[in-house]
N, C-alpha and C positions, 0 to 999 in steps of 0.2 A: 780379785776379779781380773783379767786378761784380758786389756783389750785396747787396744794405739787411741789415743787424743789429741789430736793440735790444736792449741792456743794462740790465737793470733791479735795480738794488738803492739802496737807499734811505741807503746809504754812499755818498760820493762817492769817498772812496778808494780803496775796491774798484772803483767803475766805471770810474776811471782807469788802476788794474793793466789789469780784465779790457781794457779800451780801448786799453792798449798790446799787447797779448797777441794782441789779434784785428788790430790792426794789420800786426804781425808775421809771423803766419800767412796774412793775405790782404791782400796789398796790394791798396791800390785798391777794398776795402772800401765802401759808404757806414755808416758807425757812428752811434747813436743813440742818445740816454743817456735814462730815463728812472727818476725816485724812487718812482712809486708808480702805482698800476695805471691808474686813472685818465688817468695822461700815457701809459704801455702804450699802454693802448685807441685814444687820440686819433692815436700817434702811426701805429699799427699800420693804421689803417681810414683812414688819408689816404699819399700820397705813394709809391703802388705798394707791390707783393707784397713781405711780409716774408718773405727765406729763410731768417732762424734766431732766435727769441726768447732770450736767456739771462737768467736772471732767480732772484733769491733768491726761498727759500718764504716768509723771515717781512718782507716790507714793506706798507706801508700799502694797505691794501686786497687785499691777496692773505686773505681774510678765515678760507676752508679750502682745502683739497686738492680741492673741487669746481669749485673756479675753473680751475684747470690742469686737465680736462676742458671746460670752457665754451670756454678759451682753444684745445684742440685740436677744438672742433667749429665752430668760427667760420673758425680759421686753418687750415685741415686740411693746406696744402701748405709750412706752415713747420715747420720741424725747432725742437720745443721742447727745450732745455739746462736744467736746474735746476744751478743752481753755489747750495750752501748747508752751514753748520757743522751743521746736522743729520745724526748717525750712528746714527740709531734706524734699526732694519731694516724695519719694520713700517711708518715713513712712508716709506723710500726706497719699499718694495714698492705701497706707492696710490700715489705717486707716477708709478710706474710703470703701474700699471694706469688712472690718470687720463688715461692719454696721451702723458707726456711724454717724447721719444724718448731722454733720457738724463740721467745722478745724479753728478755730479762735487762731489769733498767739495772745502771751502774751503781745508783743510789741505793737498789735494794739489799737489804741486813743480809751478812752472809749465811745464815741459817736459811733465809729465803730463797738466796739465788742456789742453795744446795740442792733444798728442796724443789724447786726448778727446774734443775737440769738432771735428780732424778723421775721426775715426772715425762719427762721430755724424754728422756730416753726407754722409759717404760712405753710409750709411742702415744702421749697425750700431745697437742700442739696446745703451746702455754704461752702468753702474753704477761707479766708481770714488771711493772714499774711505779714506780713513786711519781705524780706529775707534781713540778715545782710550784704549778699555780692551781690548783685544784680548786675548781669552783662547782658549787650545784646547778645543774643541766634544768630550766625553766622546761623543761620540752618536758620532764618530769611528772609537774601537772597535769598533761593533758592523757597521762596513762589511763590505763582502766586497771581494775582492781585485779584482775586476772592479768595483766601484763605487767603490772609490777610484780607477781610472784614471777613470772616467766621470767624475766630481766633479774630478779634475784638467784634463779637459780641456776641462768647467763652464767652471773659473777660467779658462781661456787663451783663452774667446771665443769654444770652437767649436761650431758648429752640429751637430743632431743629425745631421744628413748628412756632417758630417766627422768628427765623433765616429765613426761607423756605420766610412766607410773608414779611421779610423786603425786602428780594433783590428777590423775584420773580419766587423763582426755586422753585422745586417740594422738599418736604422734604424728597426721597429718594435719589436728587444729594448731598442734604445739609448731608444727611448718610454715602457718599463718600466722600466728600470732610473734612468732621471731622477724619474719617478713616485716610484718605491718612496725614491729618496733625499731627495725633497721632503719627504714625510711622516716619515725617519729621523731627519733634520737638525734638523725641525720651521722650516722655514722657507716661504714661501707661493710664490714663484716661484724659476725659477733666476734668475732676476738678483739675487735675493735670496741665493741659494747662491753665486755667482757674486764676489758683494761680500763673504759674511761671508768665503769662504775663497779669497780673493783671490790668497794664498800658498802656496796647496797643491800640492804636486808634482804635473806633469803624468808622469813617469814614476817608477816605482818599483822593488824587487825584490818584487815579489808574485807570488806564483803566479797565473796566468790563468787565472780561471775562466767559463763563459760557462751 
């Protein structure tokens, strides 16, 4: 497959895994390593259309989370990747809302993060990480039986339009019922729901309630 990638993190190590990783998943790749935003930029604005950025939050010159906005209003046709050991929810979610089409943790298996960043570039926006302290969300409880299937199937990817045909409701209750579970969970978007309950069963024995 033919198509330019820059890699940017300010470890050479990791940009040797991810550089075998993206090898692997497209051959015929042109791959591009850069340390810090700076060589990003230069490389990015010479040498044809970048089709995918991957790049950690914390390297030199990535200064805030308002740069990965800069960088999706410049590069608007490249799919931006964040691969970082960052598992705060609240930065995955600006992250997200900065622009960048997907959040893969460092910690995830490389079969995961493959799968990832082919999802991401088929033009899914994907959240996926391991959190180090994973605990169960009490706010869990106060679900209804119909919003734990909705939150299950949150977790598995699905659109409020498949969400709507799996269980049968019109896709503007399934607009309500994500609503109402953003503000339950206390979390700011569903990609943000989406990552804390990564693990949650897509089916249950609950009563259906609508």
């Amino acid at each position: 497959m033919s198509c330019r990638i820059i890699v940017a993190d300010d470890h050479p190590l990791f940009r040797e895994g991810m550089l075998r990783t993206l090898e692997r998943l497209l051959p015929g790749a042109q791959i591009e390593q850069a340390g810090n935003l700076d060589e990003v930029l230069t490389l990015a604005r010479h040498g044809g259309e970048i089709d995918s950025l991957v790049l950690d939050l914390r390297f030199p010159g990535l200064t805030s989370l308002s740069v990965i906005g800069q960088l999706r209003q410049e590069f608007k046709r490249t799919s931006i990747i964040v691969v970082s050991m960052v598992d705060d929810l609240d930065v995955i979610s600006q992250v997200i809302g900065q622009g960048a089409d997907g959040f893969i943790g460092k910690n995830v298996d490389p079969a995961g993060i493959a799968e990832a960043i082919m999802a991401i570039r088929e033009g899914e926006v994907v959240v996926r990480y391991n959190p180090e302290n994973p605990i169960l969300d009490p706010s869990l409880s106060n679900l209804t039986a119909r919003q734990k299937q909705v939150l299950g199937l949150i977790a598995a990817g699905k659109t409020n339009k498949e969400i709507a045909k799996e269980l049968g409701i019109s896709p503007f209750t399934v607009r309500i019922h994500v609503s109402t579970l953003l503000k339950t969970l206390g979390v700011p978007t569903r990609a943000a729901a989406a990552a804390q309950f990564s693990n949650f069963p897509v089916t249950g024995s609950w009563t259906l309630e609508r």
